[in-house]
Structures are given as structure tokens and as C-alpha cells.
One Martini backbone bead per residue (centre of mass of N, CA, C, O) as a GRO file, in nm:
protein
  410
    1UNK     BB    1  12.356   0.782  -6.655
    2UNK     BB    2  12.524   0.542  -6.903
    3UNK     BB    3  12.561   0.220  -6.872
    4UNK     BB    4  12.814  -0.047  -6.957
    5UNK     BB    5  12.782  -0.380  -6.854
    6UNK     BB    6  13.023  -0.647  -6.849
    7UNK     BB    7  12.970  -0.966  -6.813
    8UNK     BB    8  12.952  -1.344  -6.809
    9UNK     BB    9  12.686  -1.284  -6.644
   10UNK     BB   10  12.429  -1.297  -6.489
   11UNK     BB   11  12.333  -1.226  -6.112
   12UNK     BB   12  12.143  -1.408  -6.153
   13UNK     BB   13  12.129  -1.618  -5.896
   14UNK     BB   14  12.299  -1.523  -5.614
   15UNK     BB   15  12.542  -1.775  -5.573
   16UNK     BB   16  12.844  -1.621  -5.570
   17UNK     BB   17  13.030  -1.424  -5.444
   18UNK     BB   18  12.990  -1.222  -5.720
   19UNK     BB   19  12.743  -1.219  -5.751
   20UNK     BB   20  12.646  -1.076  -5.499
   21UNK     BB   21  12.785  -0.839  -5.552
   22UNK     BB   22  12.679  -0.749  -5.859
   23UNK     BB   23  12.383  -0.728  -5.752
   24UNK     BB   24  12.394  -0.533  -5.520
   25UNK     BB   25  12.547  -0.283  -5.669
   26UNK     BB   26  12.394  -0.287  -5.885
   27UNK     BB   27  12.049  -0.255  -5.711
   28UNK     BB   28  12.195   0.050  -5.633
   29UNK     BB   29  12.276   0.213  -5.895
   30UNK     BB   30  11.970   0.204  -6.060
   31UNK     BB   31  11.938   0.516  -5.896
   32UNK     BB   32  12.192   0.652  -6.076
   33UNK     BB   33  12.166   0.436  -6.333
   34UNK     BB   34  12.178   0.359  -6.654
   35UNK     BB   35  12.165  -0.025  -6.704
   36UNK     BB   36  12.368  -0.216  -6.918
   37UNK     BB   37  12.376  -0.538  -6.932
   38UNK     BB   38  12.647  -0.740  -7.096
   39UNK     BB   39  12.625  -1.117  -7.235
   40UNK     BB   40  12.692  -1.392  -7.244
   41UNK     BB   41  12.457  -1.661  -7.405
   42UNK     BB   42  12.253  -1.958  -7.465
   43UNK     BB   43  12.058  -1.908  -7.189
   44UNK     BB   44  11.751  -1.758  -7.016
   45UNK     BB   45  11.562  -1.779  -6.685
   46UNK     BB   46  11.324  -1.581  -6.660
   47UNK     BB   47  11.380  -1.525  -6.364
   48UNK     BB   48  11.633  -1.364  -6.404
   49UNK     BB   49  11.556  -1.108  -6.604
   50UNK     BB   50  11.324  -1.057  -6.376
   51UNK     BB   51  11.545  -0.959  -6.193
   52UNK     BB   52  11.708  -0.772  -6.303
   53UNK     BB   53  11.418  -0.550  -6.353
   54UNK     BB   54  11.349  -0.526  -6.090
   55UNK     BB   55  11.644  -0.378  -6.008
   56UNK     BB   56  11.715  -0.221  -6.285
   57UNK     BB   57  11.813  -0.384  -6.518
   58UNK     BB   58  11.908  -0.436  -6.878
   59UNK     BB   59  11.899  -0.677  -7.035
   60UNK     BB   60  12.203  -0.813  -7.287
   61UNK     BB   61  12.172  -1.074  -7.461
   62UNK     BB   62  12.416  -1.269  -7.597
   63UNK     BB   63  12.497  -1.474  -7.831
   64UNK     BB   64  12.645  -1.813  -7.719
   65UNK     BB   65  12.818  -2.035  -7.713
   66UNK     BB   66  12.960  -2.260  -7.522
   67UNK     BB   67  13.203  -2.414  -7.339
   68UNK     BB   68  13.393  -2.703  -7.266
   69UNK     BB   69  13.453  -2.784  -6.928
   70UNK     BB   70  13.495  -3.086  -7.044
   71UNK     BB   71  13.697  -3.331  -7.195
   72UNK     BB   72  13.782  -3.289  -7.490
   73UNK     BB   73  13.761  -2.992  -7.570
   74UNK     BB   74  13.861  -2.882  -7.323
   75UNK     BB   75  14.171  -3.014  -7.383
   76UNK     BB   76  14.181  -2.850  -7.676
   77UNK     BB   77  14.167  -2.571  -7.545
   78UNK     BB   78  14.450  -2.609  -7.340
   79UNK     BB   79  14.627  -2.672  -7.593
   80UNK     BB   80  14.608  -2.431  -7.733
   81UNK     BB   81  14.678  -2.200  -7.567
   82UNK     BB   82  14.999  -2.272  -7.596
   83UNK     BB   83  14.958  -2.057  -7.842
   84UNK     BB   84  14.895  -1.824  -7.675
   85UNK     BB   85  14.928  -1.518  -7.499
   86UNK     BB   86  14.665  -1.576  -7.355
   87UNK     BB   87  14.492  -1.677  -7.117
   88UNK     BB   88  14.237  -1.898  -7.091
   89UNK     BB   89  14.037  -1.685  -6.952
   90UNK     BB   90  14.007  -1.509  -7.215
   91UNK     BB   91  13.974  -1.744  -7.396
   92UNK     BB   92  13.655  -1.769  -7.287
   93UNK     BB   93  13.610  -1.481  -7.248
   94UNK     BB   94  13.589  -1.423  -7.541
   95UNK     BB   95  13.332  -1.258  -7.783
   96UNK     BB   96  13.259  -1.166  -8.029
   97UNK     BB   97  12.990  -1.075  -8.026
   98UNK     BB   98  13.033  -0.912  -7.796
   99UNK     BB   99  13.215  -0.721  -7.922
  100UNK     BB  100  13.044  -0.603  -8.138
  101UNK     BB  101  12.820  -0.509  -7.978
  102UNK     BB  102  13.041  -0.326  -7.814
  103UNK     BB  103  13.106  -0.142  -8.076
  104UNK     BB  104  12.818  -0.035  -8.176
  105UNK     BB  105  12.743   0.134  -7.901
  106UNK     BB  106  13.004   0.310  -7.886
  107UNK     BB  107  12.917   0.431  -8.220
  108UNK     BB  108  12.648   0.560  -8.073
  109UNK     BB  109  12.693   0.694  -7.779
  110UNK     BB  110  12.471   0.549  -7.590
  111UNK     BB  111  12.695   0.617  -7.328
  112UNK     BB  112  12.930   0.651  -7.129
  113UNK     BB  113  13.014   0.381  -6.964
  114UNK     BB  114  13.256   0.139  -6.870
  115UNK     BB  115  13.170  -0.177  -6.674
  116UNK     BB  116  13.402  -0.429  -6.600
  117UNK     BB  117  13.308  -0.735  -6.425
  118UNK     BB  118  13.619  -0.862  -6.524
  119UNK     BB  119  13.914  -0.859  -6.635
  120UNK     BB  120  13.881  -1.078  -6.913
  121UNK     BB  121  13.654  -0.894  -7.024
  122UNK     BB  122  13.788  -0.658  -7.203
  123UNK     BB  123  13.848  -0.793  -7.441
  124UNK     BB  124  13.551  -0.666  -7.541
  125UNK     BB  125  13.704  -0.437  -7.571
  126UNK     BB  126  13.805  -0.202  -7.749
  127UNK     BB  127  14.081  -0.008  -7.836
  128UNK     BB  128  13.954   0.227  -7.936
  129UNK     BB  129  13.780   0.319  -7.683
  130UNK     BB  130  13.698   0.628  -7.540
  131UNK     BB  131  13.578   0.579  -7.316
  132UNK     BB  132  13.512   0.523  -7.009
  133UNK     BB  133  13.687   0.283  -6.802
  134UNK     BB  134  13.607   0.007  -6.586
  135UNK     BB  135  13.765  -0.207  -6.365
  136UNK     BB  136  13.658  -0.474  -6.177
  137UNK     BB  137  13.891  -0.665  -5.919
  138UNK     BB  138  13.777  -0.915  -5.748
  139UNK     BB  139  14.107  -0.997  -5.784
  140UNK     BB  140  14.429  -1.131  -5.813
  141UNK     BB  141  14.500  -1.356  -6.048
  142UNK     BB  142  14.780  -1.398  -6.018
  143UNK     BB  143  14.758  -1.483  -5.724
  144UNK     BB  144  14.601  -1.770  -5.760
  145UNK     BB  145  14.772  -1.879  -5.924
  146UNK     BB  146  15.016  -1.904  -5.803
  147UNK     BB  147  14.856  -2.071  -5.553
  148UNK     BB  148  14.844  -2.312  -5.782
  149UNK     BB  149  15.111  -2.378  -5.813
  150UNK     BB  150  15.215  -2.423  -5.486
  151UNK     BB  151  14.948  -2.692  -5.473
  152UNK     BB  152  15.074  -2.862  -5.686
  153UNK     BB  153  15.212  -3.186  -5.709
  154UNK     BB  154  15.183  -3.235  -6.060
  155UNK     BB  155  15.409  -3.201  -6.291
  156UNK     BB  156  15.238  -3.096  -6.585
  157UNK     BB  157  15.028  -2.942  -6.445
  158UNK     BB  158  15.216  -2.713  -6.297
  159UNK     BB  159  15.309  -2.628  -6.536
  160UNK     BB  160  15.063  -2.524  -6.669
  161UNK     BB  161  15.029  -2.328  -6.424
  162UNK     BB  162  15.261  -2.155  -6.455
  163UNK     BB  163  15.201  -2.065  -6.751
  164UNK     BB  164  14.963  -1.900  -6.648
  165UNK     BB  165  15.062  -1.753  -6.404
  166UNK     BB  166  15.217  -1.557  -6.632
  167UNK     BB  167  14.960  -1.469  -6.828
  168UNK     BB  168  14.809  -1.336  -6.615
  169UNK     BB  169  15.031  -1.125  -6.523
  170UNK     BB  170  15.011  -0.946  -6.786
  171UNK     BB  171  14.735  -0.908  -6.854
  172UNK     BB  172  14.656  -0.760  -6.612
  173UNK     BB  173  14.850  -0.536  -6.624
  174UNK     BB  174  14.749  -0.428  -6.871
  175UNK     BB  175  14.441  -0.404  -6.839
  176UNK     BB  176  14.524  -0.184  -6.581
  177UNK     BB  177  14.614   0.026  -6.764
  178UNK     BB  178  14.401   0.082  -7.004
  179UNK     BB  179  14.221   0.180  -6.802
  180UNK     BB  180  14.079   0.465  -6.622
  181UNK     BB  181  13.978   0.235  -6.398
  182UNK     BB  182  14.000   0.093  -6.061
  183UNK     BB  183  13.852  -0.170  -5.886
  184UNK     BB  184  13.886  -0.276  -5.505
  185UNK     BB  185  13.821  -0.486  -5.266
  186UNK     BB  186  14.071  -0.350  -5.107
  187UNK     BB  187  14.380  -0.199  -4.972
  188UNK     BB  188  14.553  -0.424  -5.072
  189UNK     BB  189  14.494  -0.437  -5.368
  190UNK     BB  190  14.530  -0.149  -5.464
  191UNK     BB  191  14.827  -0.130  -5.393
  192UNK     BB  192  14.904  -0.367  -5.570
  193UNK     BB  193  14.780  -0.183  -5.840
  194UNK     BB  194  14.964   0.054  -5.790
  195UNK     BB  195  15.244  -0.116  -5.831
  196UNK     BB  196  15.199  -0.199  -6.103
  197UNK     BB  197  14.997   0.109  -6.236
  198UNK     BB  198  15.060   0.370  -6.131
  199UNK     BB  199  14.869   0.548  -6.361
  200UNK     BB  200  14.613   0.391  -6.207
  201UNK     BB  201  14.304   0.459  -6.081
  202UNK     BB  202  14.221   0.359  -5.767
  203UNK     BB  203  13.951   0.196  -5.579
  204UNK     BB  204  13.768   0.066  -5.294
  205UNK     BB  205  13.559  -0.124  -5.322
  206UNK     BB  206  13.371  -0.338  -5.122
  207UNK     BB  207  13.264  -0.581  -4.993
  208UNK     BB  208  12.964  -0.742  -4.807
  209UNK     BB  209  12.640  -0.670  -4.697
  210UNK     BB  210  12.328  -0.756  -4.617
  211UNK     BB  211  12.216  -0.676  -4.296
  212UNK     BB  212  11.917  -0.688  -4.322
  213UNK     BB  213  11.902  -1.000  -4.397
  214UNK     BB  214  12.184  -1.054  -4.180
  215UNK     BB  215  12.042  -1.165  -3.901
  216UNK     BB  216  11.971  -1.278  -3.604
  217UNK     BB  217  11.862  -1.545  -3.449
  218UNK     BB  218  11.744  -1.604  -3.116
  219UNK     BB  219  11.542  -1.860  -3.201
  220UNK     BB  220  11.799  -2.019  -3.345
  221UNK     BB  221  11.900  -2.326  -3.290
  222UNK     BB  222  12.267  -2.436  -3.193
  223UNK     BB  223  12.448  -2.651  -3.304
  224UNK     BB  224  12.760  -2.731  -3.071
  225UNK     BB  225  12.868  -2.939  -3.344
  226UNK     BB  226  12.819  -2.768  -3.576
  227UNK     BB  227  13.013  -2.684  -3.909
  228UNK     BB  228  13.037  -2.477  -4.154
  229UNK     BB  229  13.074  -2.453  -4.504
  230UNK     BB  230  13.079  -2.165  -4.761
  231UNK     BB  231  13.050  -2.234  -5.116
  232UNK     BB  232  13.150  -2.249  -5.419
  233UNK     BB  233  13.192  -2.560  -5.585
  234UNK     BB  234  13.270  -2.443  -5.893
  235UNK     BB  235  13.534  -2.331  -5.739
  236UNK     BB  236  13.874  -2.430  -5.675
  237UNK     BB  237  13.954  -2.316  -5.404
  238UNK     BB  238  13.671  -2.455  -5.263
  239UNK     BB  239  13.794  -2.724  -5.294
  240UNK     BB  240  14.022  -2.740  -5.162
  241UNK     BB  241  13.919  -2.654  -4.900
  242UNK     BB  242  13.744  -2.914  -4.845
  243UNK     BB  243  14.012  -3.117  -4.908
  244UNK     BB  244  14.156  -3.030  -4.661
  245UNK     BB  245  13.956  -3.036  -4.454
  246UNK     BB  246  13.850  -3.344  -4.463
  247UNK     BB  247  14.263  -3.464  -4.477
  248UNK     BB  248  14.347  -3.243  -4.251
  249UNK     BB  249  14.139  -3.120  -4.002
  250UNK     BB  250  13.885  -3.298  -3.929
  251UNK     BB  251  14.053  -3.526  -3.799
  252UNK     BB  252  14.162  -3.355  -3.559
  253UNK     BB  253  13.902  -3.319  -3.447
  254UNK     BB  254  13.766  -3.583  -3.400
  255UNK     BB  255  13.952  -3.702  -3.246
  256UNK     BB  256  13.850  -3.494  -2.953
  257UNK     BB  257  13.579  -3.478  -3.145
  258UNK     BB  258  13.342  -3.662  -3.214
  259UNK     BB  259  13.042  -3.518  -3.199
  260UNK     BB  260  13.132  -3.360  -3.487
  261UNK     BB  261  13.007  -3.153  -3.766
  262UNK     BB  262  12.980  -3.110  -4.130
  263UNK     BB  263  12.852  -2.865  -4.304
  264UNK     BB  264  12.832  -2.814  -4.650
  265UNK     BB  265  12.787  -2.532  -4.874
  266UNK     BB  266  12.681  -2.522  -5.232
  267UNK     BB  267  12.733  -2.484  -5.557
  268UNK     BB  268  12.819  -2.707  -5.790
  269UNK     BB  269  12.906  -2.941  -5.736
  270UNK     BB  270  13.115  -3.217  -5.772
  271UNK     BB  271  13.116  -3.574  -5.751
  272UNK     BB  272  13.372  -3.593  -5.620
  273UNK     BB  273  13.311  -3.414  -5.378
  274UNK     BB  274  13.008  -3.568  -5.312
  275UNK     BB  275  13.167  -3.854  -5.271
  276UNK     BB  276  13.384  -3.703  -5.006
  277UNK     BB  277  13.204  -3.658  -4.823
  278UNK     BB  278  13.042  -3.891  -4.803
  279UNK     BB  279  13.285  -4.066  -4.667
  280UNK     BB  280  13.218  -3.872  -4.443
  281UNK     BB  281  13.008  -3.940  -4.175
  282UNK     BB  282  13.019  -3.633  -4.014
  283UNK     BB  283  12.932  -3.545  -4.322
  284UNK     BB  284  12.716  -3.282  -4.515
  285UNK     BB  285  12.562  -3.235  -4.801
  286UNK     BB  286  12.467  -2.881  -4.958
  287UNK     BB  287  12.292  -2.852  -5.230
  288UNK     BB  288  12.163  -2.563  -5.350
  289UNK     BB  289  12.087  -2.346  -5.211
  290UNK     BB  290  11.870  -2.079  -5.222
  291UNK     BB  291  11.957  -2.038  -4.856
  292UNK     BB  292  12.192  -2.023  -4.604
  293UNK     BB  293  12.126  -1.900  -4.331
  294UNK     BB  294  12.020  -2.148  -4.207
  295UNK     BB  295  12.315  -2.308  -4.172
  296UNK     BB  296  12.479  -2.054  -4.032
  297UNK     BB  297  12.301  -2.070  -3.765
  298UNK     BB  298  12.307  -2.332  -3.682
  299UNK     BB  299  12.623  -2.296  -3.623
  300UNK     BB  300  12.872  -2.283  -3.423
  301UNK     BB  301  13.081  -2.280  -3.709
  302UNK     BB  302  13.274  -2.087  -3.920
  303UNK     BB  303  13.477  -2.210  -4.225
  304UNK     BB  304  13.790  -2.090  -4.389
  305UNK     BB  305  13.983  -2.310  -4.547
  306UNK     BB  306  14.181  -2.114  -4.747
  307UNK     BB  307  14.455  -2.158  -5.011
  308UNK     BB  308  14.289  -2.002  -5.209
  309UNK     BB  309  14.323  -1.634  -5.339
  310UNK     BB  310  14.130  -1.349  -5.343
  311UNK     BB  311  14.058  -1.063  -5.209
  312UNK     BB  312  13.755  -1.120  -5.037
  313UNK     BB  313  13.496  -1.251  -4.815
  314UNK     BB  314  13.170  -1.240  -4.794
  315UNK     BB  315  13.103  -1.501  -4.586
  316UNK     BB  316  13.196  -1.392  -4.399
  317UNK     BB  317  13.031  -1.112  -4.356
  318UNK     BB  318  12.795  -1.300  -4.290
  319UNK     BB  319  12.846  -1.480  -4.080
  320UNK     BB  320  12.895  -1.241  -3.850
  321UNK     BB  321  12.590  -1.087  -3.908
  322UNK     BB  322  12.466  -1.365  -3.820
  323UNK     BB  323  12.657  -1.416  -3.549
  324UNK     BB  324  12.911  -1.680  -3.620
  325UNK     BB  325  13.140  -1.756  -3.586
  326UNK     BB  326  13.497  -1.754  -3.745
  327UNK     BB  327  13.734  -1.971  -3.904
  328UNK     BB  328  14.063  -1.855  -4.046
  329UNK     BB  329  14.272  -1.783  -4.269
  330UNK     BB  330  14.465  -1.551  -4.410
  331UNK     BB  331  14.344  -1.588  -4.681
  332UNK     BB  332  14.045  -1.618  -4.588
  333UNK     BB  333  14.104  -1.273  -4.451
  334UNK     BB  334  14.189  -1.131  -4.715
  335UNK     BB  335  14.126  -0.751  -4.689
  336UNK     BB  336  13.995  -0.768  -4.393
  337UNK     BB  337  13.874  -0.538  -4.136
  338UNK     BB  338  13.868  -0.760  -3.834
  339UNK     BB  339  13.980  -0.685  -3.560
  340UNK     BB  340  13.917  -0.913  -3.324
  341UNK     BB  341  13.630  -1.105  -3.496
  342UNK     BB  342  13.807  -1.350  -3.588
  343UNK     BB  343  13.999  -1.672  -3.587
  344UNK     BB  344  14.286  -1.738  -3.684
  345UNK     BB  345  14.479  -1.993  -3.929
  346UNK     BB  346  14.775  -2.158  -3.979
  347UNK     BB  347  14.739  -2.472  -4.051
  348UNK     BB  348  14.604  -2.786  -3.953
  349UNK     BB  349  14.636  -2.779  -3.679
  350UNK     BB  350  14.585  -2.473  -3.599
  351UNK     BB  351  14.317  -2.489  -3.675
  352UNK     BB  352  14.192  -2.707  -3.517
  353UNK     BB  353  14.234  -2.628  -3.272
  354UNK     BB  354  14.053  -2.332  -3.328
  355UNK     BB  355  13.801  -2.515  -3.335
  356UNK     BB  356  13.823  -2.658  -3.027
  357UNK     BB  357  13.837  -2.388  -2.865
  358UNK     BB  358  13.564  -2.286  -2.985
  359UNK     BB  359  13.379  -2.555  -2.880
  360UNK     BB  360  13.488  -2.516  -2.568
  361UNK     BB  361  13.441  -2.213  -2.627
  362UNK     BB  362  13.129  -2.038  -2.615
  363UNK     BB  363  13.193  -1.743  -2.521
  364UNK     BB  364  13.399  -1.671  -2.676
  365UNK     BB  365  13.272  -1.696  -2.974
  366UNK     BB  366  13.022  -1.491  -2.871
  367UNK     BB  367  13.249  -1.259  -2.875
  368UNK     BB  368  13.371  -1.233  -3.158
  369UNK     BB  369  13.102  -1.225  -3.306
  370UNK     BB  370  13.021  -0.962  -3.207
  371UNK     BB  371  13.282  -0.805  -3.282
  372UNK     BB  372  13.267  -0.861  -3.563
  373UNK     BB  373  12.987  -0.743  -3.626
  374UNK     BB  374  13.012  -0.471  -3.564
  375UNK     BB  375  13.220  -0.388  -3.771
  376UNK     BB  376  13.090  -0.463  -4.051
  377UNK     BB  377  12.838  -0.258  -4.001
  378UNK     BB  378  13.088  -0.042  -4.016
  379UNK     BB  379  13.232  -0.159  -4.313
  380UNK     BB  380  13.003  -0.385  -4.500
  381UNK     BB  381  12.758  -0.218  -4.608
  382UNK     BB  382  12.586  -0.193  -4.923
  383UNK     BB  383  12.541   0.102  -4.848
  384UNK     BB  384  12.800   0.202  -4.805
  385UNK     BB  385  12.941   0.061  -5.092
  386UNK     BB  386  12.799   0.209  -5.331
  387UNK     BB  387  12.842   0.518  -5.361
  388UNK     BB  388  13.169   0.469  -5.460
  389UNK     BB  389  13.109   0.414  -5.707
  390UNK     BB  390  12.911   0.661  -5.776
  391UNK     BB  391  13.122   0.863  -5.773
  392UNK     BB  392  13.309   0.730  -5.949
  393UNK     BB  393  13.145   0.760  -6.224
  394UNK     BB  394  13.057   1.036  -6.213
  395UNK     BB  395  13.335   1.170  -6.248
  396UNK     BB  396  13.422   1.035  -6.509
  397UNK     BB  397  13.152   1.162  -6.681
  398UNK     BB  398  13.268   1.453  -6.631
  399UNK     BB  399  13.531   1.446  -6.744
  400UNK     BB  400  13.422   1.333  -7.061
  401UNK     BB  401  13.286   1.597  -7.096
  402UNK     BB  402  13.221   1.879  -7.200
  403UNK     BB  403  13.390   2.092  -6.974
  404UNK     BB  404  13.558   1.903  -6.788
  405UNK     BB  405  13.769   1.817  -6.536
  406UNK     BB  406  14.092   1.869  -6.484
  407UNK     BB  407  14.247   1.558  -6.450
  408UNK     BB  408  14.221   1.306  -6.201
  409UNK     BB  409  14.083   1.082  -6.114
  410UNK     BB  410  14.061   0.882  -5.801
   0.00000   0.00000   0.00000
């Protein structure tokens, strides 16, 4: 097979949790198929190219100028949207040289199938396109917005995301309708998604983890008073995780347990945000870790107090296969099939309480997480978990060719 995958970037270093997943599943599917990744691009860290092709994939850097994520521009880009029909997100990430780029390689059969790796990419792909196309929809765009709609307090701001998050429902059903195939990080979103667009053929492929890398260190002490949560600091959902966490979870543990510690672990925090850690004498932050690994083996505690997103959370599958107890939002363990592996609480009351009991009672945390990783292991790792996309892929590709068989893929 000939694959053309089209991504925002490359996704090496995975640094989070997309990046992990599409990197996990392209260096594992690249022993099924010949895959070409087109992405725009500024410019690119020769160690990132050079791990795309250890991994087996081509990269195909578009050049595209960045979009300006803060200041004035920023803000006429958001001005500007309000006269589009397609929401911000579609806006910032269509690319004419990308849609060039991809309607070239189209024009002259280079590829068998397309797979958009985010919902808003598929902009870039023509109307035109014969070829099955695959969209791969790590959230559903929809529900985080919904949710970011749910939690701002402002005015203003409210309505405008009010306003995206009408613009995103929209575009979203569309782009589902319009694929060959889609695939769903869960079997909620799967069904979700086949109820937006009866239509549409939706595979499950989940969230994972690599197991081999992700294993319990027996050697490794744990500090019985420290928490870690960890998450890309520059995604909007973990940001607002961490301010909740902070201003309203976090005091009600210290109130009961002075003596409890709380390390924050993420990529690209904003000043803001390493700010308000720094102002909280208990809790530490490490940006930009290379390896997580070390930070959650020593935790007693993985926290995932998130109030906005989609998907299911790659973190959860991690700090469990590493051993760790987890304490979650039912919001940040939607999607995985974890009963009685980690312990849910709705509100920061009930957080803060089960942040508590289960650091009064370490035995029962370390049978949890036995529970939890066993799970896990049984249905999250990601060699189990490629080759249902692979399987998507051929199958897709064998009725788009001639004299191929009748009928709807899977």
C-alpha cells in the first residue's frame, strides 16, 4: 500500500498525546505500508526528519508560514473568522501550498489511500479526491467546545466560543460524511459518530501505550506524598485542568495533608500558567521533559482532574501500565474500559477526597493499579493496536482497485 498521511506536523519529539499516538501507530503501520506524511511546516529539526525515516516514514515538508498564536495578528485572525463559515480551527490549519501539494500527488496516482490525521486537516484535501480518504478523529471536536463553552465565566469570550463551538458541529458532521472511512479513538465516540453520520463507516482504533517502555520499576522509590499530573501545557483542556486543580482540588487536600506535594509535568507551559504553579509553596513544575517515565514512577498519585476534551487519555494508559495509581474526572477517563482500575470523582470536593483516601491507604492505591495495568496490557497496547488500522487501510484499498470487492468497508 501507498499511503499519503497529512498531519499538522511531524510528531516526533511525541510530546503529547497526539503526537504519541500518530507516531506509535505510523512507526508500527510502516512495515504494512509505503507512507508519505505532508505537513506544513516553517522549518524542521533534523532530528525529528531523522526520526521519521528510522521509524519508516517519508517526511514531506510543505513550507507554510505559522499563524500567529498570540498578540495582534492573533487577534485579527479571530476577528477575521467571524465573517467564515468554517471555525477558527479549519482556518488556521488549511493550507493552499498543502492542498497543492496533495492535489499534485492525487493528479498522478502516486498514493492508494489518504489518511487525515485530524479532523480539520482534511481541508486540505480536495473535493475532487477519487482515492478512499480516512479521517482519524483523535476527539470530537464538538464536545470540547461544547465544554469550553460550559466553563468560561466571560462574557464576551463565551459567546465567541459559543459561536466556534456551533461552527465546529457543523464542519465536523460535514467532514464525517464526506470520508470513505473514519476512525474513533473509542466505542463512545465510534457510536457518536455513526449517529452524527449514519453513512459513514467508523472503526474503533484506541488511545495505547507502548508497554514495553512503560513498565513498573520495582527499584524505583516512591514518594507516599506526591502527586504528579501530567499533559501537554500548551492544549487549553490541560491548562484549565491544572488552574482547577490548583484553586480548588489542591487546597482541600493540603487542608487535611500538609505535607503533600504536587508536580506538574508538561510541554510548552505558557508564563501564566508556570506562574501560578510557582505562586503554590507545594507544588513544582518540570517543563519540557524529555521521558515522563521518571516523574510518574515516583508519584504516588496520577492526577487527572480534566473538565474539558475528547478522546480517551493516552496519560491514564501510561501511568497505569507504569504502575501508578490514577485518580480521575469521569470526563478525563471517557472513552477507556478501565472498570475498577482507577478511581473516578465528579467535582472537586469528591477529587480532593479521593486524592485523600487513597494516600491514607496505600495498599488499597497499589491494588487499583495492579487492576488498572492488568487491563491495560489486555487492551491498550499498541501493538495490539495497530494493526486494526492496517487492516482498515487494506481492506479500503483492495475495493478502490479494479475488480475489487463489492460492498461498505468495515
Amino acid at each position: 500500500m501507498r499511503v499519503l498521511v497529512i498531519d499538522e506536523a511531524l510528531p516526533w519529539p511525541p510530546d503529547s498525546g497526539k503526537r504519541i499516538r500518530t507516531a506509535a501507530l505510523l512507526s508500527r503501520l510502516a512495515g504494512e505500508a509505503e507512507i508519505r506524511l505532508a505537513y506544513p511546516t516553517a522549518g524542521d529539526e533534523p532530528r525529528a526528519l531523522e526520526a521519521a525515516r528510522a521509524a519508516g516514514v517519508e517526511p514531506w515538508p510543505v513550507r507554510r508560514r505559522p499563524r500567529p498564536k498570540r498578540g495582534p495578528g492573533f487577534a485579527l485572525d479571530l476577528a477575521r473568522n467571524l465573517l467564515l463559515g468554517v471555525p477558527y480551527m479549519v482556518m488556521a490549519h488549511r493550507s493552499r501550498a498543502l492542498g497543492r501539494a496533495v492535489a499534485r500527488v492525487l493528479a498522478t496516482r502516486a498514493v492508494d489511500l489518504v489518511h487525515v490525521e485530524w479532523t480539520p486537516l482534511l481541508a486540505n484535501v480536495p473535493e475532487s479526491c477519487a482515492l478512499p480518504v480516512v479521517v482519524s478523529a483523535h476527539n470530537l471536536e464538538a464536545d470540547i467546545w461544547a465544554r469550553y463553552h460550559a466553563h468560561e465565566p466571560r462574557g464576551l469570550r463565551r459567546a465567541y466560543i459559543g459561536l466556534q463551538a456551533r461552527k465546529v458541529a457543523r464542519y465536523e458532521r460535514e467532514a464525517f460524511a464526506r470520508a470513505t472511512a473514519v476512525t474513533a479513538v473509542s466505542p463512545h465516540d465510534a457510536e457518536r459518530i455513526r449517529a452524527l453520520v449514519p453513512g459513514t463507516p467508523v472503526t474503533t482504533v484506541p488511545n495505547g501505550v507502548d508497554v514495553a517502555a512503560f513498565r513498573p520499576d520495582p527499584d524505583r522509590p516512591v514518594d507516599p506524598e506526591r502527586c504528579v499530573f501530567v499533559g501537554a501545557l500548551d492544549w487549553r483542556p490541560n491548562q484549565d485542568a491544572v488552574r482547577w486543580l490548583l484553586e480548588e482540588i489542591w487546597p482541600r487536600v493540603k487542608g487535611q495533608r500538609p505535607a503533600a506535594r504536587l508536580l506538574v509535568v508538561g510541554r510548552r507551559p505558557p508564563a501564566w500558567l508556570a506562574a501560578r504553579v510557582a505562586a503554590e509553596p507545594s507544588a513544582e513544575l518540570l517543563a519540557d521533559a524529555p521521558d515522563v517515565r521518571p516523574a510518574v514512577r515516583g508519584a504516588a498519585l496520577s492526577l487527572v482532574p480534566l473538565r474539558i476534551g475528547g478522546g480517551s487519555r493516552l496519560k491514564i494508559c501510561e501511568a497505569l501500565a507504569l504502575g501508578r495509581p490514577v485518580v480521575s474526572t469521569p470526563v478525563g477517563a471517557e472513552g477507556l474500559e478501565l472498570e475498577g482500575g482507577l478511581r473516578l470523582a465528579d467535582g472537586a470536593e469528591a477529587f480532593a477526597a479521593a486524592v485523600l483516601d487513597l494516600l491514607q491507604h496505600p495498599q488499597e492505591a497499589r491494588r487499583l493499579a495492579a487492576r488498572g495495568r492488568e487491563q491495560v496490557l489486555a487492551r491498550y497496547d499498541w501493538d495490539r493496536i495497530a494493526p486494526l488500522q492496517a487492516a482498515l487501510w487494506r481492506d479500503l484499498v483492495e475495493r478502490d482497485r479494479p475488480g475489487g470487492r463489492v460492498g461498505s468497508p468495515p
